[in-house]
C-alpha positions as a printed NumPy array, in Angstrom:
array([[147.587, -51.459,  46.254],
       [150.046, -50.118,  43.689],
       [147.846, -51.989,  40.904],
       [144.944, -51.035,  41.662],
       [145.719, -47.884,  42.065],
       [147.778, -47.555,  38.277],
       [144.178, -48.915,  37.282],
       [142.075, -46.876,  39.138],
       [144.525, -43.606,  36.883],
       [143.927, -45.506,  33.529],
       [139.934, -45.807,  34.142],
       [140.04 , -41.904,  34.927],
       [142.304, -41.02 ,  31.947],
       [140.206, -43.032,  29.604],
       [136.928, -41.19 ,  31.065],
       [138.484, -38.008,  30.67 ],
       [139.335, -39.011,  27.361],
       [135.876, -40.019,  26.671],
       [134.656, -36.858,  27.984],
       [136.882, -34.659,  26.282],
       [136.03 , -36.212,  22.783],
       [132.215, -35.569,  23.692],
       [133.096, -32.19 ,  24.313],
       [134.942, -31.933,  20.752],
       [131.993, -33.895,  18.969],
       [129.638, -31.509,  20.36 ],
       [131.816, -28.301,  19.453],
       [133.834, -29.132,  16.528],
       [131.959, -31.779,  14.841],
       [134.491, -34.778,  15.754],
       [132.956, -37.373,  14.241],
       [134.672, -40.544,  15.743],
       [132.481, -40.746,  18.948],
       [129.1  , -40.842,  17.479],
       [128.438, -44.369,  17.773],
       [129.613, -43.669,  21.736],
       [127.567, -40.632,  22.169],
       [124.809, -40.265,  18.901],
       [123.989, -36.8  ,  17.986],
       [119.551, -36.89 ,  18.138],
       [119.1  , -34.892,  15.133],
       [121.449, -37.807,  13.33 ],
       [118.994, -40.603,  14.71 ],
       [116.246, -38.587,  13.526],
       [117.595, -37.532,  10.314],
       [118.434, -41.742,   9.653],
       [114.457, -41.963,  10.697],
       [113.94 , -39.384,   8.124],
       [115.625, -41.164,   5.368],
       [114.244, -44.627,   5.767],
       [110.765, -43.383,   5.162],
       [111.404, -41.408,   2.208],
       [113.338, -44.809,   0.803],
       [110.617, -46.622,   1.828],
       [108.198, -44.292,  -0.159],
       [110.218, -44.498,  -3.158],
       [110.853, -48.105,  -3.333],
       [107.434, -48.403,  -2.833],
       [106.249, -46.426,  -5.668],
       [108.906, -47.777,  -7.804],
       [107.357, -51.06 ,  -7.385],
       [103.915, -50.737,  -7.674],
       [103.654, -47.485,  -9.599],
       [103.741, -49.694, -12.964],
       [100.771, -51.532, -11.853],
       [ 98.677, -48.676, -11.031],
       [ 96.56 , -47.435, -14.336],
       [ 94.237, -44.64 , -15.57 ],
       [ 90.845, -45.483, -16.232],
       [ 88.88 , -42.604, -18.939],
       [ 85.676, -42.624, -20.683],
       [ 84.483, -41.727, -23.928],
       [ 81.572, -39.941, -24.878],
       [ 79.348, -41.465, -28.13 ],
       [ 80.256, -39.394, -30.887],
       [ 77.354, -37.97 , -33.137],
       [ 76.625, -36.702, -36.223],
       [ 74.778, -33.182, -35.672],
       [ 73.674, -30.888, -38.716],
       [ 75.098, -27.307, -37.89 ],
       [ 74.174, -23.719, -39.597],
       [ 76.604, -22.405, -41.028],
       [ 77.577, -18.399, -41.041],
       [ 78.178, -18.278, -44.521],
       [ 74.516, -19.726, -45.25 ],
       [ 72.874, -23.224, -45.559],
       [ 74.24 , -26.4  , -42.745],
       [ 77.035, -28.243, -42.227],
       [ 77.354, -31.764, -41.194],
       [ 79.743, -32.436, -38.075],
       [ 80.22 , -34.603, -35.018],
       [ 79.701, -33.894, -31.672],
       [ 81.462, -36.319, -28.106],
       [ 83.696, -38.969, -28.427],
       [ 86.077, -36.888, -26.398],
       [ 88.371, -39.524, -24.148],
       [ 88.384, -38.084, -20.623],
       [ 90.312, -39.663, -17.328],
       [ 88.228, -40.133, -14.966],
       [ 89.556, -42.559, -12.508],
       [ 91.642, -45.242, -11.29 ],
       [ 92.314, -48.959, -10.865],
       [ 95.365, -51.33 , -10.158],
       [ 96.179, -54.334, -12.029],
       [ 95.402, -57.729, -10.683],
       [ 96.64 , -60.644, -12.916],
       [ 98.835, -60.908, -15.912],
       [ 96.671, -61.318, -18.252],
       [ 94.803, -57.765, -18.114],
       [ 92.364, -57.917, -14.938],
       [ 91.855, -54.421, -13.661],
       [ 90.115, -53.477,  -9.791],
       [ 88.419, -49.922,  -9.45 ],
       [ 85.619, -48.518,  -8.118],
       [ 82.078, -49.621,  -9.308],
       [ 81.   , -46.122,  -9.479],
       [ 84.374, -44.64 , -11.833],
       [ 82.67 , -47.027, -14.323],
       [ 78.885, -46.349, -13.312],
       [ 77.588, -44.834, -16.883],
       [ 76.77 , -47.973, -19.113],
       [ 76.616, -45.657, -22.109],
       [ 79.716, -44.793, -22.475],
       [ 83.175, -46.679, -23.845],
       [ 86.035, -47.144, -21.118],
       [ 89.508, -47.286, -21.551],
       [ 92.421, -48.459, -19.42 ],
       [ 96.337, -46.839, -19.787],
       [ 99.041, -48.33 , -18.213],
       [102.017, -46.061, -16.623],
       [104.278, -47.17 , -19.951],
       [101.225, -45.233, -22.321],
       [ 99.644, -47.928, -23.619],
       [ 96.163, -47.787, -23.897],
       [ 93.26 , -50.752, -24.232],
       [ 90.02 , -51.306, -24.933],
       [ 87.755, -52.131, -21.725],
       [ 86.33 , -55.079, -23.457],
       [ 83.896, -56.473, -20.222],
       [ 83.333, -54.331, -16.82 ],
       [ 81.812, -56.478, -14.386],
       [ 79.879, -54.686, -11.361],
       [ 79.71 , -55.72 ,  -7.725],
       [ 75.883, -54.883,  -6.782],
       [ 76.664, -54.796,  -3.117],
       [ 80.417, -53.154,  -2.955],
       [ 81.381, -50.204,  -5.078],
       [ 83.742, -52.55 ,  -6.673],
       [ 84.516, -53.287, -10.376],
       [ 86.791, -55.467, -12.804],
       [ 87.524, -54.759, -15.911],
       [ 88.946, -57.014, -18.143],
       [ 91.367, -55.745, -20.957],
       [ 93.237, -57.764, -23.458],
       [ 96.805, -57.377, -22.301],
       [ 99.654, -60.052, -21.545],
       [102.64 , -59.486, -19.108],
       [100.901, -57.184, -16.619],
       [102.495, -57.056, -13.354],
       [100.264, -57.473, -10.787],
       [ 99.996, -55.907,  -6.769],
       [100.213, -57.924,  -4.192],
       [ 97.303, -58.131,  -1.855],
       [ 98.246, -57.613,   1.312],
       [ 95.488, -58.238,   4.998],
       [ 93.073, -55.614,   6.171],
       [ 91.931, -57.061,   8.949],
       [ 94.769, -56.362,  11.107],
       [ 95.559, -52.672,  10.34 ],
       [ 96.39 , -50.202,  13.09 ],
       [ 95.434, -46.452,  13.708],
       [ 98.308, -44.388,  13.074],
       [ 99.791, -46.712,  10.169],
       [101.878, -45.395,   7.794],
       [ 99.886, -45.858,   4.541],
       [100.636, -44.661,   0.443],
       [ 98.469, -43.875,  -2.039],
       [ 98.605, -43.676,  -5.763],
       [ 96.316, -42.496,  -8.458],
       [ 95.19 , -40.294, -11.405],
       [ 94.66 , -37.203,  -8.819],
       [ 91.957, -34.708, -10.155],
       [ 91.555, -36.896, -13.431],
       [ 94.607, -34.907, -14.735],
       [ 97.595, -35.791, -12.76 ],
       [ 98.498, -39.477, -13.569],
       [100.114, -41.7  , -11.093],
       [100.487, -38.815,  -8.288],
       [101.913, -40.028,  -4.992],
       [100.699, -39.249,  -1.383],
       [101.114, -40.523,   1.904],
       [ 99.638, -40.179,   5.764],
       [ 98.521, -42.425,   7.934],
       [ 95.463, -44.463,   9.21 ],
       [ 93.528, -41.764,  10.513],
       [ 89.93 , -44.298,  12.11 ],
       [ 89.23 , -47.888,  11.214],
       [ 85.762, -49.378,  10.852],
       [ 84.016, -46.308,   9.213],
       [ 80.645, -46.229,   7.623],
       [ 80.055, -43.984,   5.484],
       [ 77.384, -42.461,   2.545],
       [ 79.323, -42.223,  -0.721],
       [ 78.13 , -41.356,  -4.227],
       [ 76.842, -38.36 ,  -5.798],
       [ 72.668, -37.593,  -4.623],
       [ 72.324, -35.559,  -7.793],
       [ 72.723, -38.089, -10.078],
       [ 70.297, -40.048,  -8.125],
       [ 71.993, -42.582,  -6.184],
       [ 74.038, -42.878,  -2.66 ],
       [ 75.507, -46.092,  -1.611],
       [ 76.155, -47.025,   2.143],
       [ 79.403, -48.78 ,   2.773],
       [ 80.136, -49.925,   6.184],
       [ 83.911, -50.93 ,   7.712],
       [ 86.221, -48.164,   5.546],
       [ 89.424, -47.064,   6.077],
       [ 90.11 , -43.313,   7.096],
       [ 93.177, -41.676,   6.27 ],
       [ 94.37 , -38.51 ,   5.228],
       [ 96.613, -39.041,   2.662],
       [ 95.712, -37.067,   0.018],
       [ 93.23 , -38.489,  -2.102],
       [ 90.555, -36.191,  -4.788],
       [ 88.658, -37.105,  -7.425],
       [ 90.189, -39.603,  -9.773],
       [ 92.025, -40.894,  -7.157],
       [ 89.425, -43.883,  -6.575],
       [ 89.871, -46.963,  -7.416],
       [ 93.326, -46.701,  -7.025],
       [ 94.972, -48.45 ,  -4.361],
       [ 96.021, -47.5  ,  -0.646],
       [ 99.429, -49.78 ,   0.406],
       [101.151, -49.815,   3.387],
       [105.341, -49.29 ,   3.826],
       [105.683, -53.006,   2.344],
       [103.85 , -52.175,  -0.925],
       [101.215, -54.397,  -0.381],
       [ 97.755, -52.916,  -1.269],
       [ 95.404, -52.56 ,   1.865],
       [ 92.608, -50.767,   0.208],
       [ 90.697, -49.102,  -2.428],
       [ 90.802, -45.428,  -2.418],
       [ 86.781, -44.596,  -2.162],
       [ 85.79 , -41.457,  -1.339],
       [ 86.698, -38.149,   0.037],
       [ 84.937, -35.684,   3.147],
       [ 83.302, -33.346,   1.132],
       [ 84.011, -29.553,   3.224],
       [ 86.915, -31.018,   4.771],
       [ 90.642, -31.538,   4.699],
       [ 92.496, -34.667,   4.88 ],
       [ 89.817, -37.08 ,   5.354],
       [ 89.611, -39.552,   2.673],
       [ 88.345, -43.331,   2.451],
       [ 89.254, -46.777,   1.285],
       [ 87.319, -50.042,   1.041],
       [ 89.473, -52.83 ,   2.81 ],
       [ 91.243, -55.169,   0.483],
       [ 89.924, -58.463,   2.39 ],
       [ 86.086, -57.158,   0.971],
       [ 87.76 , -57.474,  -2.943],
       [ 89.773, -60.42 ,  -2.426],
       [ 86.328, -62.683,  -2.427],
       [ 85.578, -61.04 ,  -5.291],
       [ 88.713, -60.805,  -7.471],
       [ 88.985, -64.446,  -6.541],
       [ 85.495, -65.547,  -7.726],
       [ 85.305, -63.619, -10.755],
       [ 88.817, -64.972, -12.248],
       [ 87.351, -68.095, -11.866],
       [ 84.079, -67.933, -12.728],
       [ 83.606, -64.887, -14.1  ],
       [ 80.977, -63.452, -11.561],
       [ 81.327, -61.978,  -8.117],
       [ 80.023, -64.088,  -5.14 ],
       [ 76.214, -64.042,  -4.124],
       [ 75.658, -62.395,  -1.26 ],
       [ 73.089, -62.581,   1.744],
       [ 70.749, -59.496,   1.073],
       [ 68.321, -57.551,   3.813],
       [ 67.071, -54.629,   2.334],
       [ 67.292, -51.711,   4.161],
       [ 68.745, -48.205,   3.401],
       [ 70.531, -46.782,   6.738],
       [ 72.19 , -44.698,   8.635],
       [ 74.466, -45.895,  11.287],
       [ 74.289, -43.79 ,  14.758],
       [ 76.933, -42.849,  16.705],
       [ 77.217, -43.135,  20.703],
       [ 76.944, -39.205,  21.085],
       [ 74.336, -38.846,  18.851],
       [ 72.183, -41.881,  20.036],
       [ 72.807, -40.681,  23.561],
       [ 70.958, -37.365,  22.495],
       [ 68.159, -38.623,  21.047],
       [ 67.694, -41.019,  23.762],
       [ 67.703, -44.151,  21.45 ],
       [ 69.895, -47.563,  21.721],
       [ 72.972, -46.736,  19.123],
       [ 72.701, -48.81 ,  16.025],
       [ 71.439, -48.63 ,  12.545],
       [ 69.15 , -46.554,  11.939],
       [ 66.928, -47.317,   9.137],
       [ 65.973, -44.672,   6.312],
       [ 64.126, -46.401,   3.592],
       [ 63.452, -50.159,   2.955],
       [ 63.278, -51.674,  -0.317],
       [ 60.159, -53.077,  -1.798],
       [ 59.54 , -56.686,  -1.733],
       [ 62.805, -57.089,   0.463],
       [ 63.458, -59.406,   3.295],
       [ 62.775, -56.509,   5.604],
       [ 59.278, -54.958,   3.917],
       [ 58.518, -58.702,   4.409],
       [ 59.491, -59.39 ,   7.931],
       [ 58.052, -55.908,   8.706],
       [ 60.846, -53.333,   9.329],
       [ 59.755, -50.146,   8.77 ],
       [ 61.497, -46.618,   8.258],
       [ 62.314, -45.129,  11.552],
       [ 63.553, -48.47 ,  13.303],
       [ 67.045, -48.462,  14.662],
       [ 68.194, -52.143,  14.611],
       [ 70.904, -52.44 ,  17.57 ],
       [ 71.239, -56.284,  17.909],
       [ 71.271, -58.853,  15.619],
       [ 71.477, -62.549,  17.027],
       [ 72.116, -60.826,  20.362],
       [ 74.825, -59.338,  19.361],
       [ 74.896, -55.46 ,  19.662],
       [ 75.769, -53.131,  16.537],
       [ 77.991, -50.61 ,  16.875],
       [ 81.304, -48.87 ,  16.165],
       [ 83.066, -52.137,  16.983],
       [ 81.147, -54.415,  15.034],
       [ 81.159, -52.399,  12.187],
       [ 77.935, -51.377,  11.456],
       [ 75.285, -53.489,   9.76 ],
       [ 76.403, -54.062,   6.767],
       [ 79.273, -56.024,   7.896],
       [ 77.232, -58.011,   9.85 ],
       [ 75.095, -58.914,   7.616],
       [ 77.775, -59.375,   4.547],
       [ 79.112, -61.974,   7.148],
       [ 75.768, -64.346,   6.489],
       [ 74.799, -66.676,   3.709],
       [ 71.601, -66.035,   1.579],
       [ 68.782, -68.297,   3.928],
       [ 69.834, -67.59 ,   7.249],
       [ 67.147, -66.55 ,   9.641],
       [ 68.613, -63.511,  12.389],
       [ 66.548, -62.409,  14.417],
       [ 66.717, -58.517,  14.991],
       [ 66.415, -56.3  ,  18.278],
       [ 64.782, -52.516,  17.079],
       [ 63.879, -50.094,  18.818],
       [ 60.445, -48.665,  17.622],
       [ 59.152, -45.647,  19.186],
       [ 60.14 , -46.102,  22.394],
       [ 60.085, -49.784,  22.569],
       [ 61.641, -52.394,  21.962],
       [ 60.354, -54.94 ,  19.179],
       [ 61.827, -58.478,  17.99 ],
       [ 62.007, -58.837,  14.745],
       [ 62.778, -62.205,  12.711],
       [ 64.005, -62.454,   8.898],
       [ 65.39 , -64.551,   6.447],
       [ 67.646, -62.993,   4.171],
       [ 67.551, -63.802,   0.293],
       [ 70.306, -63.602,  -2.321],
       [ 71.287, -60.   ,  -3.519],
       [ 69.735, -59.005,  -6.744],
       [ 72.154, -58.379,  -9.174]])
C-alpha cells in the first residue's frame, strides 16, 4: 500500500507539473512544452510556410524553362510628306511585341504554346528565355484540332519541364502558374487551386473570325490574363499539368488550361516525326448543354450542334444544325464524359459510331464514319 501510494503522489506531482507548464506556455510563452501541448496558430503558421517553400522551390525550378514568345510586325518602306516641303522615305512595323507564352520541352530548343499566340502566319516570332537570350522561331508547327503549337528554335542546353499526369487531378488542388502576364510582365507567378475539371469551353477571339471549341479543360483561378497562355499550369511537385488557355471574359478568377496528357501525343509525335498525330475527324461545330439548361428546354443534355462543316463526315451522314447528339455507341454525353470532343478524339480515323440525336422532338439514329482531320 505504501508503494502504491508514493506512486499514486509522483503521477499527481508530475500532472501538476504538466499542468502548470501549460499554464506558463500559454501565459508567458514557455517554450519547452510545445511538442506536449502545440500552440494551433504554430501548426498553422508551419502549414503556412511549407506552401510558400513549396511555391518558391517550385518557381526556382521551372521558372528557367518558362519563355516569352513576341511577334514582329513586317517592316515597310512608306514615302512620307514632309513639313518642310517635298517626301521623305521611312519605314513603318517591325516593332517586336510579347505576346505570349510557352515552356521548353527538350534540350535542343523545342518550345509548347498555344496554337492561337502564334495564329498570324505573316508575321516573324521570336522566343526569349528567362537568362535574355533571344532566338529566331525558325519552324512553328500547328495542331489543327488542339490550340496547341511547337516551335522549334536553334538552341542547345535547354532545360526542359517535366510532364507530369492529367488524368488524375483533383478539385481543390493546389496548382502554379507562370507566364508573360499582360504581354508585359515576364515570368509573373500565381497560384490557386483546381477550381472544375472536365470543362468545355468556346475560346478565341469572334472578331477576328474564328472560335475554337475545346472540350475536357482545366478551371482554376489562379491568376492567369492575356499573355499568360501557353505557359504552363504545375502542381506543388513542379510538374506541368496544363497549358494555360484562356480566361472568363466579365469575370474574376476563372481561367483555363488544356490538360498535359492532350500535348504529350503530340510533343511525342512531332519530335519524332516532325508532325502531330492524325486524328479521327466528325465535323460539327457545338455547343455542349448543361443539365440545368437541357432540363429547361426540355431536351436530352448533350452536344448541341451549331454549324456542320461542308463535305464532313456529318453533312454526309446527315446531321444537321439544331441536333443535340447525347449518345454515341450507347454511351451518353455529358459532364462526365467530357463532352464530344473527347469522345470522339478517343477514336481512330475509319471507325463507324453510331449517334443517338435528338431532332425536334424525336429521337433519330444516326450512323457515321469518321475521316482523318484536315490539316
Amino acid at each position: 500500500m505504501k508503494k502504491l501510494a508514493i506512486a499514486v503522489a509522483v503521477l499527481v506531482f508530475l500532472v501538476a507539473v504538466l499542468l502548470s507548464g501549460a499554464t506558463l506556455d500559454r501565459l508567458y510563452g514557455f517554450a519547452p512544452l510545445d511538442k506536449f501541448f502545440p500552440r494551433a496558430n504554430t501548426i498553422l503558421q508551419e502549414k503556412v510556410v511549407n506552401e510558400q517553400s513549396d511555391v518558391i522551390d517550385v518557381v526556382k525550378n521551372v521558372g528557367p524553362s518558362v519563355v516569352t514568345v513576341s511577334a514582329q510586325t513586317p517592316a515597310q518602306q512608306v514615302i512620307q510628306f514632309s513639313p518642310f516641303g517635298g517626301f521623305t522615305q521611312g519605314t513603318q512595323g517591325g516593332t517586336v511585341s510579347d505576346i505570349g507564352s510557352g515552356f521548353v520541352v527538350s534540350s535542343d530548343g523545342l518550345i509548347v504554346t498555344n496554337k492561337h499566340v502564334v495564329a498570324d502566319t505573316t508575321l516573324t516570332y521570336k522566343v526569349s528565355t528567362s537568362d535574355g537570350k533571344t532566338y529566331d522561331a525558325k519552324q512553328i508547327s500547328r495542331d489543327p484540332n488542339n490550340d496547341i503549337a511547337v516551335i522549334k528554335i536553334d538552341a542547345t542546353g535547354l532545360t526542359p519541364v517535366q510532364l507530369g499526369d492529367s488524368s488524375n487531378l483533383q478539385v481543390g488542388q493546389y496548382v502554379i502558374a507562370i507566364g508573360t502576364a499582360l504581354g508585359q510582365f515576364r515570368n509573373t507567378v500565381t497560384t490557386g487551386v483546381i477550381s472544375g475539371l472536365g470543362r468545355g469551353i468556346s475560346a478565341g477571339d469572334e472578331f477576328q473570325g474564328y472560335v475554337e471549341q475545346l472540350d475536357n479543360v482545366i478551371q482554376t483561378d489562379a491568376a492567369i490574363n492575356p499573355g499568360n497562355s501557353g505557359g504552363p499550369l504545375l502542381n506543388s511537385a513542379g510538374q506541368v499539368i496544363g497549358i494555360n488557355v484562356a480566361v472568363a471574359q466579365g469575370a474574376q478568377n476563372i481561367g483555363f488550361s488544356i490538360p498535359i496528357n492532350t500535348v504529350k501525343s503530340d510533343v511525342a509525335s512531332y519530335a519524332a516525326t516532325g508532325k502531330f498525330p492524325v486524328k479521327a475527324y466528325l465535323g460539327v461545330e457545338y455547343q455542349m448543354l448543361t443539365q440545368q439548361i437541357a432540363l429547361l428546354n426540355s431536351v436530352p443534355q448533350g452536344a448541341d450542334v451549331v454549324s456542320v462543316v461542308s463535305g464532313s463526315p456529318a453533312e454526309k451522314a446527315g446531321i444537321e444544325v439544331g441536333d443535340v447528339i447525347y449518345k454515341v455507341d450507347g454511351n451518353s454525353i455529358n459532364d462526365s464524359s467530357g463532352g464530344l470532343g473527347t469522345i470522339i478524339s478517343a477514336k481512330k480515323p475509319g471507325d463507324t459510331l453510331t449517334l443517338t440525336v435528338w431532332r425536334n422532338g424525336q429521337t433519330v439514329t444516326i450512323k457515321v464514319t469518321l475521316s482523318e482531320s484536315p490539316q
